[in-house]
LOKETI-844797 format. One record per atom (N, C-alpha, C, O): atom name; x, y, z; residue in one letter. Coordinates in nm, 3 decimals. Example, Ala and Ser with C-alpha at 12.3 -4.5 7.8 and 13.67 -1.06 7.14 Angstrom:
# residues 2
SITE   atomo        px        py        pz   residuo
SITE       N     1.319    -0.569     0.780         A
SITE      CA     1.230    -0.450     0.780         A
SITE       C     1.320    -0.330     0.780         A
SITE       O     1.424    -0.332     0.846         A
SITE       N     1.285    -0.225     0.708         S
SITE      CA     1.367    -0.106     0.714         S
SITE       C     1.290     0.003     0.787         S
SITE       O     1.341     0.114     0.804         S
***
This chain:
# residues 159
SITE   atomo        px        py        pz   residuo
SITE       N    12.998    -3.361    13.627         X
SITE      CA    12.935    -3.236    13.649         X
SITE       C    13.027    -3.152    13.740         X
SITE       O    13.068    -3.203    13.844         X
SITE       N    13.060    -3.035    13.709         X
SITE      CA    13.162    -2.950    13.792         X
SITE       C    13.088    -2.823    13.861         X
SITE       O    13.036    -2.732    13.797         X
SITE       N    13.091    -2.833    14.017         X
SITE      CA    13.062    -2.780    14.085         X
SITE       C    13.079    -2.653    14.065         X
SITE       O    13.146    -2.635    13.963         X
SITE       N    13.044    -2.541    14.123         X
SITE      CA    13.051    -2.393    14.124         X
SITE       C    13.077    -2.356    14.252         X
SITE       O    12.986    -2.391    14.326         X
SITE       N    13.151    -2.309    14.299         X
SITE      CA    13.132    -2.204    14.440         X
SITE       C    13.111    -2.066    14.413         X
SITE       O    13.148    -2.020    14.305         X
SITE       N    13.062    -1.999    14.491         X
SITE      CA    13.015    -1.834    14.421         X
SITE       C    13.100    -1.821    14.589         X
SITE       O    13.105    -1.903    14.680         X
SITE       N    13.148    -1.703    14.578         X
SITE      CA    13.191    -1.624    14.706         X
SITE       C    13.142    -1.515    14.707         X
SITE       O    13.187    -1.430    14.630         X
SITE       N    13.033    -1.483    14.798         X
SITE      CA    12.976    -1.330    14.810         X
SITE       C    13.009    -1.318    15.001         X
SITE       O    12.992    -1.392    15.098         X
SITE       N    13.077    -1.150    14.968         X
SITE      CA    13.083    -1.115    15.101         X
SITE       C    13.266    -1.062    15.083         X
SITE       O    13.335    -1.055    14.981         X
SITE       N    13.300    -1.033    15.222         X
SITE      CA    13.481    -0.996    15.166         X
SITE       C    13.508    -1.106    15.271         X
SITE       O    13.438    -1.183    15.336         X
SITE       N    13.644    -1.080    15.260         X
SITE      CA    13.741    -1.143    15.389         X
SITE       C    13.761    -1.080    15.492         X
SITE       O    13.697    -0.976    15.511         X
SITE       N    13.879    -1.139    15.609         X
SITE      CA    13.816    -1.090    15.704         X
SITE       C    13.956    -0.970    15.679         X
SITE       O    13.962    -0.867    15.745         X
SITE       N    14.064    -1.008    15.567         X
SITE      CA    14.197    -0.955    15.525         X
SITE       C    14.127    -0.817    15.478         X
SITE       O    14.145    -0.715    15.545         X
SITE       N    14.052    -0.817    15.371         X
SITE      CA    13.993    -0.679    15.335         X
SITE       C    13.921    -0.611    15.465         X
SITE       O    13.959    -0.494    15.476         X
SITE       N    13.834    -0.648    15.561         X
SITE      CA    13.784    -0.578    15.617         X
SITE       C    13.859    -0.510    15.726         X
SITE       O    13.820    -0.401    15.767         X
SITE       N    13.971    -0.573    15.779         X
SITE      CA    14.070    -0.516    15.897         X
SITE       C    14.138    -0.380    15.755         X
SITE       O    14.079    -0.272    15.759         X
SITE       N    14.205    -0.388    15.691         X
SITE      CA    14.200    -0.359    15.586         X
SITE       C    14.161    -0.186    15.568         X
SITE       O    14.238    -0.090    15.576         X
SITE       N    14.026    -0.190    15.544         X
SITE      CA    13.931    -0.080    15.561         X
SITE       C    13.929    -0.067    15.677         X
SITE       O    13.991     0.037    15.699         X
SITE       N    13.894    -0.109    15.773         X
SITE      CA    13.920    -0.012    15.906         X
SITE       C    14.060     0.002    15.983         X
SITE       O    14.086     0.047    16.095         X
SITE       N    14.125    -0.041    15.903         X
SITE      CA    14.272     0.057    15.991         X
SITE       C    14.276     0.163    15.856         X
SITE       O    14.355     0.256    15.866         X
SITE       N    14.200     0.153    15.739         X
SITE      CA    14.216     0.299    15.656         X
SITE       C    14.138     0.422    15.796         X
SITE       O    14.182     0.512    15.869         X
SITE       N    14.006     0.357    15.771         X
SITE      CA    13.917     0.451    15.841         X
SITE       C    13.990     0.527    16.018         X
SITE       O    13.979     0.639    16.068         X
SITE       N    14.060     0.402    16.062         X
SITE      CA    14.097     0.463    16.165         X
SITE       C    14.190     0.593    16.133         X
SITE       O    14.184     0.696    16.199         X
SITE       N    14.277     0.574    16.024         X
SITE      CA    14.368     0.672    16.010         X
SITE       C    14.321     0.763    15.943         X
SITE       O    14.403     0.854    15.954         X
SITE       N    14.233     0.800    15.873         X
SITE      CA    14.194     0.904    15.852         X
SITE       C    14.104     0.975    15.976         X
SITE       O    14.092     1.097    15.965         X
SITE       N    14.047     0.920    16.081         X
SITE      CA    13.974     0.952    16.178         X
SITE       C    14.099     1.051    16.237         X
SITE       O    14.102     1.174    16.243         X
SITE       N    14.188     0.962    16.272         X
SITE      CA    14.311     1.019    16.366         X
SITE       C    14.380     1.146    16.314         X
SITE       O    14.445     1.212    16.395         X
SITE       N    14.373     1.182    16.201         X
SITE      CA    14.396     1.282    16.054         X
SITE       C    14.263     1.397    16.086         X
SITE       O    14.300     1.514    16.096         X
SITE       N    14.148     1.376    16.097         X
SITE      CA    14.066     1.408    16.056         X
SITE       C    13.992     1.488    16.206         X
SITE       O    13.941     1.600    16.195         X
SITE       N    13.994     1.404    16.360         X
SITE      CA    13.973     1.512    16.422         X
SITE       C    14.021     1.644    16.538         X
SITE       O    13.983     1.715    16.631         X
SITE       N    14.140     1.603    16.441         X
SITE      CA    14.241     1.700    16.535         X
SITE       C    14.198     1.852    16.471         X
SITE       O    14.187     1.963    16.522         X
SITE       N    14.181     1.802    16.335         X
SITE      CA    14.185     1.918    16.269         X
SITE       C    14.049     2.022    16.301         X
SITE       O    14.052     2.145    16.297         X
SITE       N    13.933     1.936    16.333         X
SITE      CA    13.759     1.935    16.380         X
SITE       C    13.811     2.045    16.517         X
SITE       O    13.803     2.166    16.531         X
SITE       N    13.852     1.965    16.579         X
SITE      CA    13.851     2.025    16.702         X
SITE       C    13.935     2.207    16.670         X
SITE       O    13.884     2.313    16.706         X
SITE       N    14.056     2.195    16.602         X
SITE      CA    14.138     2.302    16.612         X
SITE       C    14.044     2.415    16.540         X
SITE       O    14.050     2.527    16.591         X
SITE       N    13.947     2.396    16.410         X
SITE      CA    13.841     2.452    16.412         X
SITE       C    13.712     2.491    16.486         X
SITE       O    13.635     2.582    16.455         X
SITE       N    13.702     2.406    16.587         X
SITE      CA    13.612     2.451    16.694         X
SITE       C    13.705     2.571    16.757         X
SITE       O    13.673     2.690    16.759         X
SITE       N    13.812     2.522    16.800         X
SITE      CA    13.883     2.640    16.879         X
SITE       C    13.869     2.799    16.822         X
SITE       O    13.867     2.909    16.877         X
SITE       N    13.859     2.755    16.698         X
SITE      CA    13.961     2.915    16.595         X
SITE       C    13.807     3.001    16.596         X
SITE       O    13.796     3.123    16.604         X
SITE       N    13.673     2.885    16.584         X
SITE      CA    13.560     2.944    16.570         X
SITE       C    13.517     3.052    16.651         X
SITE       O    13.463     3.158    16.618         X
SITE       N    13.570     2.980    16.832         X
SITE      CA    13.506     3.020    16.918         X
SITE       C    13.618     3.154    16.963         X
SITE       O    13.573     3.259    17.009         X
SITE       N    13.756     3.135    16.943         X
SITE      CA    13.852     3.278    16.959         X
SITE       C    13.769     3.339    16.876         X
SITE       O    13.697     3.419    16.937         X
SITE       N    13.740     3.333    16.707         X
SITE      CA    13.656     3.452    16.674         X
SITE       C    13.565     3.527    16.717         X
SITE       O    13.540     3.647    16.727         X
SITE       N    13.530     3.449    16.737         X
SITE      CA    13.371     3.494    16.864         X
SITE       C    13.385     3.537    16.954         X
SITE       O    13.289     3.606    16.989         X
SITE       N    13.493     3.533    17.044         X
SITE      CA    13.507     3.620    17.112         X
SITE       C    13.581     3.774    17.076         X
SITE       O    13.561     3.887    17.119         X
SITE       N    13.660     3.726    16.990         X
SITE      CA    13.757     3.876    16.910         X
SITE       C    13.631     3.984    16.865         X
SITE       O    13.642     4.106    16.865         X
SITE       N    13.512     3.911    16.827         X
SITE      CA    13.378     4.012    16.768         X
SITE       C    13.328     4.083    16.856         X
SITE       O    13.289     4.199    16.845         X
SITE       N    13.327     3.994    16.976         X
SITE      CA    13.282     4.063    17.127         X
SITE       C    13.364     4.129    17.169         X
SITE       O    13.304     4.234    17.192         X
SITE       N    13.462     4.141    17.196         X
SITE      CA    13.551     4.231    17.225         X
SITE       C    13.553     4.354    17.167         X
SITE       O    13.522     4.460    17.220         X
SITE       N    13.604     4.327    17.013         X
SITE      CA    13.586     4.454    16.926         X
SITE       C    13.483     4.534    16.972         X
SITE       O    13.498     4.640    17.032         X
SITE       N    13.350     4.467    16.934         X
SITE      CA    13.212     4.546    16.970         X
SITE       C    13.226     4.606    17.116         X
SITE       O    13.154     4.706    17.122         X
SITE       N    13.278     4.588    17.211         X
SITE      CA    13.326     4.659    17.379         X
SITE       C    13.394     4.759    17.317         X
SITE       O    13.358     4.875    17.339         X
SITE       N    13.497     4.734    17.234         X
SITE      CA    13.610     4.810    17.241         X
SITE       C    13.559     4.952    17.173         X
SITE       O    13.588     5.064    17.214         X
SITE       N    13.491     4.927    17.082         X
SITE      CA    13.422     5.039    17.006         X
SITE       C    13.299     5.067    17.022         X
SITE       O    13.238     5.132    16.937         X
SITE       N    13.229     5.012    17.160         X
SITE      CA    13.163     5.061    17.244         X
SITE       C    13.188     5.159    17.328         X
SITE       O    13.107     5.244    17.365         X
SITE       N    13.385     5.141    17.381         X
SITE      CA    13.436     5.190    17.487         X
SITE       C    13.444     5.323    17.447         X
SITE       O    13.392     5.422    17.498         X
SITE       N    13.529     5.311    17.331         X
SITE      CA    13.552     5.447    17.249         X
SITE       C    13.416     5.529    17.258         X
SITE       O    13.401     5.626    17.332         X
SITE       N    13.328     5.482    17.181         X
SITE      CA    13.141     5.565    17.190         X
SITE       C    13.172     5.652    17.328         X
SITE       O    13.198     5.772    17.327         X
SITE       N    13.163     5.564    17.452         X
SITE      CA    13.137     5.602    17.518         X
SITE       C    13.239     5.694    17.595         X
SITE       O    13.192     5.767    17.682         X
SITE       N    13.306     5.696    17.584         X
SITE      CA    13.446     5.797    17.608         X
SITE       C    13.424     5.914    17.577         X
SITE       O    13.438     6.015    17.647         X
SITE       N    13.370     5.901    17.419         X
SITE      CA    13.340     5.993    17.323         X
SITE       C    13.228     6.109    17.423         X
SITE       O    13.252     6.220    17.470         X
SITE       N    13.134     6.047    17.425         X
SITE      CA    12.993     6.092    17.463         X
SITE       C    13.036     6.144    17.627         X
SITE       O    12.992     6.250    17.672         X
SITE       N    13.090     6.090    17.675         X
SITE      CA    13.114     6.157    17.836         X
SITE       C    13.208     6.264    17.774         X
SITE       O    13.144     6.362    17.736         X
SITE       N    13.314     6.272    17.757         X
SITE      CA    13.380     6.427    17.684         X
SITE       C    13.302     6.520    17.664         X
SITE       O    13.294     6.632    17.714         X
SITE       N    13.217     6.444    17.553         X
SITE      CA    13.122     6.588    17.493         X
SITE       C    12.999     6.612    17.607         X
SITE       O    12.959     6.728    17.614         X
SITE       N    12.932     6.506    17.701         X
SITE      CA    12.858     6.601    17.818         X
SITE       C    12.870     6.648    17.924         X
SITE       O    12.793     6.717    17.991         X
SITE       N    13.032     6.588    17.955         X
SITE      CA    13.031     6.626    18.086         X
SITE       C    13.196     6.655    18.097         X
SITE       O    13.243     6.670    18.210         X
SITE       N    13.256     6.659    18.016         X
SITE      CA    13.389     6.735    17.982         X
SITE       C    13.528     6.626    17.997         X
SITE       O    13.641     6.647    17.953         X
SITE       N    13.498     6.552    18.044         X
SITE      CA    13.587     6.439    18.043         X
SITE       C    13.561     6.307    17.986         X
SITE       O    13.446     6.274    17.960         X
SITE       N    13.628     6.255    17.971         X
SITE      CA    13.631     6.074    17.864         X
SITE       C    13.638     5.965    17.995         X
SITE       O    13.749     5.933    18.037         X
SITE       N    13.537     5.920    18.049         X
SITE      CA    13.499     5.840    18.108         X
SITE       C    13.465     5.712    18.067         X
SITE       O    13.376     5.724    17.983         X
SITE       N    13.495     5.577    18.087         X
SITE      CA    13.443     5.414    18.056         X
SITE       C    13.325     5.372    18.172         X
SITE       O    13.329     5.405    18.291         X
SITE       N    13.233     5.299    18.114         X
SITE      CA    13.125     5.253    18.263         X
SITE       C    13.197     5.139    18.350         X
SITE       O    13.306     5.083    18.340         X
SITE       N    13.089     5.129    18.442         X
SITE      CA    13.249     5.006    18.556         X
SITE       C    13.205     4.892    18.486         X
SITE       O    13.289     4.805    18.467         X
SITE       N    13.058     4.869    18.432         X
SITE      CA    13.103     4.747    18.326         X
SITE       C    13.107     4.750    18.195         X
SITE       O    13.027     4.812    18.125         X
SITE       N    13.200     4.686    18.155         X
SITE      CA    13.233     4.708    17.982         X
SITE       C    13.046     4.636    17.903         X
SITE       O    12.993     4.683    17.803         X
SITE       N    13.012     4.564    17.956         X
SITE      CA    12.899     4.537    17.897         X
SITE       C    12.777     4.620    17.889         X
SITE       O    12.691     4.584    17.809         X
SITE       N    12.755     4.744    17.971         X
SITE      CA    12.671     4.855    17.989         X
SITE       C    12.702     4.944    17.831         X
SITE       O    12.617     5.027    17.798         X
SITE       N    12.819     4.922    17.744         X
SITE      CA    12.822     4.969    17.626         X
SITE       C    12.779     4.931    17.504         X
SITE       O    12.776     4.995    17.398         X
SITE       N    12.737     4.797    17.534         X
SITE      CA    12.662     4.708    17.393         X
SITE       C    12.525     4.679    17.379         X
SITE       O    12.464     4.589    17.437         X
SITE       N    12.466     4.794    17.265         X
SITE      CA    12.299     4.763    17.247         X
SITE       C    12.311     4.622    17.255         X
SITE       O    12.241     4.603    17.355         X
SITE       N    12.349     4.514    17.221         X
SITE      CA    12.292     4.426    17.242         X
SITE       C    12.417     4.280    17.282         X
SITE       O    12.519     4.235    17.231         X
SITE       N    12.344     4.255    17.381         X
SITE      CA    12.492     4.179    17.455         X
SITE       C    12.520     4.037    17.411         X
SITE       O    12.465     3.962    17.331         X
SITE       N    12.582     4.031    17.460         X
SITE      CA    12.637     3.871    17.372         X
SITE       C    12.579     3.742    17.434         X
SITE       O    12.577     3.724    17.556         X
SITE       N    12.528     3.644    17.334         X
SITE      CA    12.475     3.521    17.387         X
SITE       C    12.546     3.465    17.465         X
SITE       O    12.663     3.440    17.438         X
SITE       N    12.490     3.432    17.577         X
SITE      CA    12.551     3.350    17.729         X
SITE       C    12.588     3.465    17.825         X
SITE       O    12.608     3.438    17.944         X
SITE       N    12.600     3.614    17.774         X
SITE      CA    12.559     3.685    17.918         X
SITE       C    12.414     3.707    17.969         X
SITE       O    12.311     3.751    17.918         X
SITE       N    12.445     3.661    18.082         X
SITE      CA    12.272     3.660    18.165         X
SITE       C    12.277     3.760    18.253         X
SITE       O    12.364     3.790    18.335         X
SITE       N    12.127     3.830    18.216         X
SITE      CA    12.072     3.941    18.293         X
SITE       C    11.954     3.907    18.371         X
SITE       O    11.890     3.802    18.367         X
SITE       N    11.923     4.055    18.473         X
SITE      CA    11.776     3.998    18.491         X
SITE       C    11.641     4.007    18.436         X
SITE       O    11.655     4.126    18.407         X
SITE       N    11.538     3.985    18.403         X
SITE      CA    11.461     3.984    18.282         X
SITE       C    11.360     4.119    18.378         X
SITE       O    11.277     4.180    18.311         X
SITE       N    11.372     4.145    18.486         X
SITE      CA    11.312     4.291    18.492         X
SITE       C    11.417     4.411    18.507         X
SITE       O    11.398     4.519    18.450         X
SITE       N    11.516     4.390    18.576         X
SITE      CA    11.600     4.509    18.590         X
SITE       C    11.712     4.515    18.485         X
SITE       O    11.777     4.619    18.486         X
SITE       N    11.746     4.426    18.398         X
SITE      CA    11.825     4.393    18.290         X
SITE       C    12.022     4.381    18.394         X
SITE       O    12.117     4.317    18.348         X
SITE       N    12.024     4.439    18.493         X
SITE      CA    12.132     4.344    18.601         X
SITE       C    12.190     4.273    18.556         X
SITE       O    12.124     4.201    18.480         X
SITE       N    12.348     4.238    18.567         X
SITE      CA    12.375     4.089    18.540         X
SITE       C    12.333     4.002    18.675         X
SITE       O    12.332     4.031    18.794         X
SITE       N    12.298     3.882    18.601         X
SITE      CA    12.263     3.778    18.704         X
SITE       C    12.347     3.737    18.779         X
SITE       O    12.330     3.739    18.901         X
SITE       N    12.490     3.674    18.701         X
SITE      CA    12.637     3.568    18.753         X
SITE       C    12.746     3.754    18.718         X
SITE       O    12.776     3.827    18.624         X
SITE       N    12.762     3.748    18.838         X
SITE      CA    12.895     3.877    18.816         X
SITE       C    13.036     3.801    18.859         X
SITE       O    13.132     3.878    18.859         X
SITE       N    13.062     3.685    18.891         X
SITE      CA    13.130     3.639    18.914         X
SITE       C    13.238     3.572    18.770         X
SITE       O    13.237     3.646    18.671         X
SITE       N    13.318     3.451    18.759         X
SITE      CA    13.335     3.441    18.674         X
SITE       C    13.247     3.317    18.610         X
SITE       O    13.178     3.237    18.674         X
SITE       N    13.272     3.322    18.438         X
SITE      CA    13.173     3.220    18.373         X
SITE       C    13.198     3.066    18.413         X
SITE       O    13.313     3.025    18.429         X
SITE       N    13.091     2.987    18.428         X
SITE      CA    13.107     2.901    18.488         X
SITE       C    13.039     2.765    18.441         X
SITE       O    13.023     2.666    18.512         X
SITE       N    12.990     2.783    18.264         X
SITE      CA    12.915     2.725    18.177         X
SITE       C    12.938     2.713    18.031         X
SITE       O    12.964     2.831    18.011         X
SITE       N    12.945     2.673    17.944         X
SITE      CA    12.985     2.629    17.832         X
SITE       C    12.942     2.759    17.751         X
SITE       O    12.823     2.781    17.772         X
SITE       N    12.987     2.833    17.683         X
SITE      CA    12.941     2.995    17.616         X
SITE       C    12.881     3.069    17.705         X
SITE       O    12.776     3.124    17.672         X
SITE       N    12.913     3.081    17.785         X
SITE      CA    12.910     3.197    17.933         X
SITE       C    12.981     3.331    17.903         X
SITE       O    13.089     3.333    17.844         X
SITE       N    12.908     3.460    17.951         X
SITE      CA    13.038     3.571    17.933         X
SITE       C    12.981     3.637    18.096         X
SITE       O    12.871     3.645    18.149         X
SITE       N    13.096     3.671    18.129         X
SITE      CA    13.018     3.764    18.295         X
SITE       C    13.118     3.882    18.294         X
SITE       O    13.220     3.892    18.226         X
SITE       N    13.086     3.936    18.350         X
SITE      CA    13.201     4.043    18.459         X
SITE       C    13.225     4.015    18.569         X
SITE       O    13.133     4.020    18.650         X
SITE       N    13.336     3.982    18.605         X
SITE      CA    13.350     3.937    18.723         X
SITE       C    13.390     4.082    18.847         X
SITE       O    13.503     4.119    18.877         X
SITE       N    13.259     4.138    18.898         X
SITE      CA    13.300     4.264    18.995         X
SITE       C    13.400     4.268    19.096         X
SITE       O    13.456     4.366    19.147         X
SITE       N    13.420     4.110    19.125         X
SITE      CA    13.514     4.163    19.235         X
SITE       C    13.684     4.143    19.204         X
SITE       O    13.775     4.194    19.270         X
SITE       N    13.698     4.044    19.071         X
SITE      CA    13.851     4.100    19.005         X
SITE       C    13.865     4.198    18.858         X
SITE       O    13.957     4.200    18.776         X
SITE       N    13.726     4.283    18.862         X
SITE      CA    13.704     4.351    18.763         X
SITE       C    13.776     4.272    18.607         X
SITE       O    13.872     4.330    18.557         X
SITE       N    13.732     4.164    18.551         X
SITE      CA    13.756     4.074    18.453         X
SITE       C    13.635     4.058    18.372         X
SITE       O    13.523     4.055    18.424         X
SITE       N    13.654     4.049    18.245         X
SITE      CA    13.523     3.991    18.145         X
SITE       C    13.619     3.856    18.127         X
SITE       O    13.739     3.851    18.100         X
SITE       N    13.512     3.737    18.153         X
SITE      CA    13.582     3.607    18.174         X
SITE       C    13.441     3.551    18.049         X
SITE       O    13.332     3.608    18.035         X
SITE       N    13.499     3.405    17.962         X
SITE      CA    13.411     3.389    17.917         X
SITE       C    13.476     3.226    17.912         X
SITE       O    13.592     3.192    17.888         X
SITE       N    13.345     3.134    17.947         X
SITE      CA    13.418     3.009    17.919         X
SITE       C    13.370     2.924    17.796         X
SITE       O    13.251     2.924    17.766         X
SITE       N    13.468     2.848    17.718         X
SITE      CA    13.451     2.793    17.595         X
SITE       C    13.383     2.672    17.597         X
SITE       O    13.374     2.622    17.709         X
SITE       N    13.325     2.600    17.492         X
SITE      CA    13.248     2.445    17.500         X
SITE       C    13.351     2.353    17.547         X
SITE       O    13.321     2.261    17.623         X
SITE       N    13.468     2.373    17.508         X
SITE      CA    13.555     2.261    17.578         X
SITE       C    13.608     2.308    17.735         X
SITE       O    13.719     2.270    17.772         X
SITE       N    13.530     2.384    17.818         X
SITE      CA    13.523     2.391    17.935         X
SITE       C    13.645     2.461    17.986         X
SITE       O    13.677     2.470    18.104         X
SITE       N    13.716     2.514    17.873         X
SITE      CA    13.844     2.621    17.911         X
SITE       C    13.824     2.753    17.935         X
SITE       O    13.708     2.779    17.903         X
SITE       N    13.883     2.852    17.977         X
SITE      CA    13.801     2.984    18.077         X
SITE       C    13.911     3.063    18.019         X
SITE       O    14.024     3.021    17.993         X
SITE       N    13.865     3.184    18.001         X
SITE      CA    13.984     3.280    17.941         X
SITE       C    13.885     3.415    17.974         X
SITE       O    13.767     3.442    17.954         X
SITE       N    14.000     3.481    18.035         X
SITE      CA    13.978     3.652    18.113         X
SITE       C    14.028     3.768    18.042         X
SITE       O    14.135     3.750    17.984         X
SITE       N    13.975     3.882    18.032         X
SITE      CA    14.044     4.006    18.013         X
SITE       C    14.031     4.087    18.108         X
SITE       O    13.918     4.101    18.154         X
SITE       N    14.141     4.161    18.164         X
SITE      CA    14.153     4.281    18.288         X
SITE       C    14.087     4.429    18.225         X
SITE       O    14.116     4.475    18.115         X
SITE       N    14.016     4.475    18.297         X
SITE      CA    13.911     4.575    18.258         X
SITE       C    13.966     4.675    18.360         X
SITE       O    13.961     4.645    18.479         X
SITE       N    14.013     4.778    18.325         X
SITE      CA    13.983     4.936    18.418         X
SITE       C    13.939     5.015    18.381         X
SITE       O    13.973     5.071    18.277         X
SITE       N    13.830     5.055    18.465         X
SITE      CA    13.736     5.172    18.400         X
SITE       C    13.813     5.304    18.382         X
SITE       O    13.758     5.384    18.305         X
SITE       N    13.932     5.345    18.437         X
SITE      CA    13.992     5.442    18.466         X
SITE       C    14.002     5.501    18.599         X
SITE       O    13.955     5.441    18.696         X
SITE       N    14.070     5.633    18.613         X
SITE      CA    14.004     5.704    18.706         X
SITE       C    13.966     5.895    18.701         X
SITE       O    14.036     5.993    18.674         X
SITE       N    13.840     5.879    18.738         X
SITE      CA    13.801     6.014    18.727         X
SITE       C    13.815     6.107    18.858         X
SITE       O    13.779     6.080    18.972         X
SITE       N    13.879     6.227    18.810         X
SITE      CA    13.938     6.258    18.904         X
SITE       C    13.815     6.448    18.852         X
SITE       O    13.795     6.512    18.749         X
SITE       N    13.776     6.456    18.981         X
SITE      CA    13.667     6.571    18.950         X
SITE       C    13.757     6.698    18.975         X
SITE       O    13.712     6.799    18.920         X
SITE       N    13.879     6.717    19.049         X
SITE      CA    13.895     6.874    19.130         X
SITE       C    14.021     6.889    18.985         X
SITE       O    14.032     7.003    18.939         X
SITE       N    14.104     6.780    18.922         X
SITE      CA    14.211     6.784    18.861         X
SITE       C    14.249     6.691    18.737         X
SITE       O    14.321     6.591    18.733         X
SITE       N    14.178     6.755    18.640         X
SITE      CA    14.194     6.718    18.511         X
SITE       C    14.298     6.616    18.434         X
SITE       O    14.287     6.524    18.353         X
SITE       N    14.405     6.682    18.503         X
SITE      CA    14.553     6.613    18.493         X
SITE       C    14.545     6.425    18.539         X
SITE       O    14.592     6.325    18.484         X
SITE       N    14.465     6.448    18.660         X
SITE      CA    14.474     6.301    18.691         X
SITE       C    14.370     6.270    18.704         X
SITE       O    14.321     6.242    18.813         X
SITE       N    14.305     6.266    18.585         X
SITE      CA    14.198     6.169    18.545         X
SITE       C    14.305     6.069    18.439         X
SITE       O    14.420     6.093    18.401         X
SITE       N    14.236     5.974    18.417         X
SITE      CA    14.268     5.874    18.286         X
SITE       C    14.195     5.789    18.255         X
SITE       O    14.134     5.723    18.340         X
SITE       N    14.181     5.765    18.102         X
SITE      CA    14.048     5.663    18.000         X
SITE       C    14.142     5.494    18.088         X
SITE       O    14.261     5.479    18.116         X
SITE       N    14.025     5.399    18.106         X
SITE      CA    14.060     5.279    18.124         X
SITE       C    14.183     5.188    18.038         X
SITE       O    14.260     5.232    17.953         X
SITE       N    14.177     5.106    18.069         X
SITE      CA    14.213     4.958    17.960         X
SITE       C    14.148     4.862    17.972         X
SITE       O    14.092     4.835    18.078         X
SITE       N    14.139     4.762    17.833         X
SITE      CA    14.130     4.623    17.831         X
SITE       C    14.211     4.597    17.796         X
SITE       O    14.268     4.654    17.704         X
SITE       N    14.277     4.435    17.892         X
SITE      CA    14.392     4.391    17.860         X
SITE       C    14.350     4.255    17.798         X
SITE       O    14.238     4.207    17.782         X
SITE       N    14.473     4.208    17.767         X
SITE      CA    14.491     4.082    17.643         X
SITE       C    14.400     4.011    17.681         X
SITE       O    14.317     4.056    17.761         X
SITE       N    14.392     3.877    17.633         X
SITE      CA    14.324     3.738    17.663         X
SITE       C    14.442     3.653    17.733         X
SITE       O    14.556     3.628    17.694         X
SITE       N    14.370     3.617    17.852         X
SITE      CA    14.441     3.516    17.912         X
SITE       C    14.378     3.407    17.922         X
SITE       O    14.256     3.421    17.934         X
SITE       N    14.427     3.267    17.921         X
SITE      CA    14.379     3.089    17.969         X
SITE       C    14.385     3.103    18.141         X
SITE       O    14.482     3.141    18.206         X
SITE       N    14.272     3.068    18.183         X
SITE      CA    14.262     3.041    18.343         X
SITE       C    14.314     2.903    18.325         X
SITE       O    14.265     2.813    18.258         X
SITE       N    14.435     2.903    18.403         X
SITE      CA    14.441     2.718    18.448         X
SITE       C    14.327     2.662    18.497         X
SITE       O    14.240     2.719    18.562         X
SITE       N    14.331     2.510    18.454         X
SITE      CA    14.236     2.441    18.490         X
SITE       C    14.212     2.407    18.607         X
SITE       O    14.136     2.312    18.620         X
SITE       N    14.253     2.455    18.699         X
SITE      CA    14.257     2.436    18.874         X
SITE       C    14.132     2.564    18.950         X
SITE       O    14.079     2.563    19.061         X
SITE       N    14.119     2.647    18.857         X
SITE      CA    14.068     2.725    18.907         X
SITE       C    13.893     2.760    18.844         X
SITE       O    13.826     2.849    18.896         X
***
């Protein structure tokens, strides 16, 4: 009478096998995850910006036409019906709450005392733009001038 062996199950050759596949596609797979988180969240901020920027303009616009000169407000966020998730106000005076810089995972502030819109990302990296409202000059036309926003900068991580 001749025995049978049945083999159910793998080896231990196949299973190392499959997981050094799996590892290498992992290692493939979330560099790329992450560099899409990044690109997501620069968009998101490029939308916010834009929307300031052509807020700024509005409002340039509208001080010209009432009061004869092109003026920016001292905060760039006083130009957007509706402000961007993670800036916090106060829920009676509408105020920002944090004027300092952001200090929380999708945070946006103004920071009043280095005049900056700072906003920090989920991976806990902080990036600023330099804001000047301009200056309005009441007796001499000549030296007045419309503000700037400047580029995007990375806050080192020390700070």
């Amino acid at each position: 009478m001749k025995k049978t062996t049945s083999q159910k199950g793998f080896t231990l050759i196949e299973l190392i096998i499959v997981m050094v596949i799996l590892g290498i596609m992992a290692a493939v797979a979330v560099p790329r995850y992450l560099d899409s988180i990044a690109n997501a969240e620069e968009s998101a901020e490029n939308a916010v910006l834009s929307a300031i920027q052509a807020g700024l303009k509005q409002a340039a616009n509208d001080s010209l036409y009432t009061h004869g000169r092109s003026s920016w407000p001292t905060n760039p966020f006083d130009v957007l019906s509706e402000r961007p998730v993670g800036y916090k106000t106060d829920a009676v005076t509408g105020d920002p709450v944090n004027v300092g810089n952001a200090n929380e995972d999708g945070e946006w502030t103004f920071n009043t005392t280095t005049s900056q819109l700072t906003h920090q990302r989920a991976d806990n990296s902080r990036y600023t733009w330099t804001y000047n409202k301009g200056t309005q000059n009441q007796t001499d036309d000549d030296a007045s001038g419309i503000g700037t926003l400047g580029n995007r900068v990375k806050v080192p991580a020390t700070q």
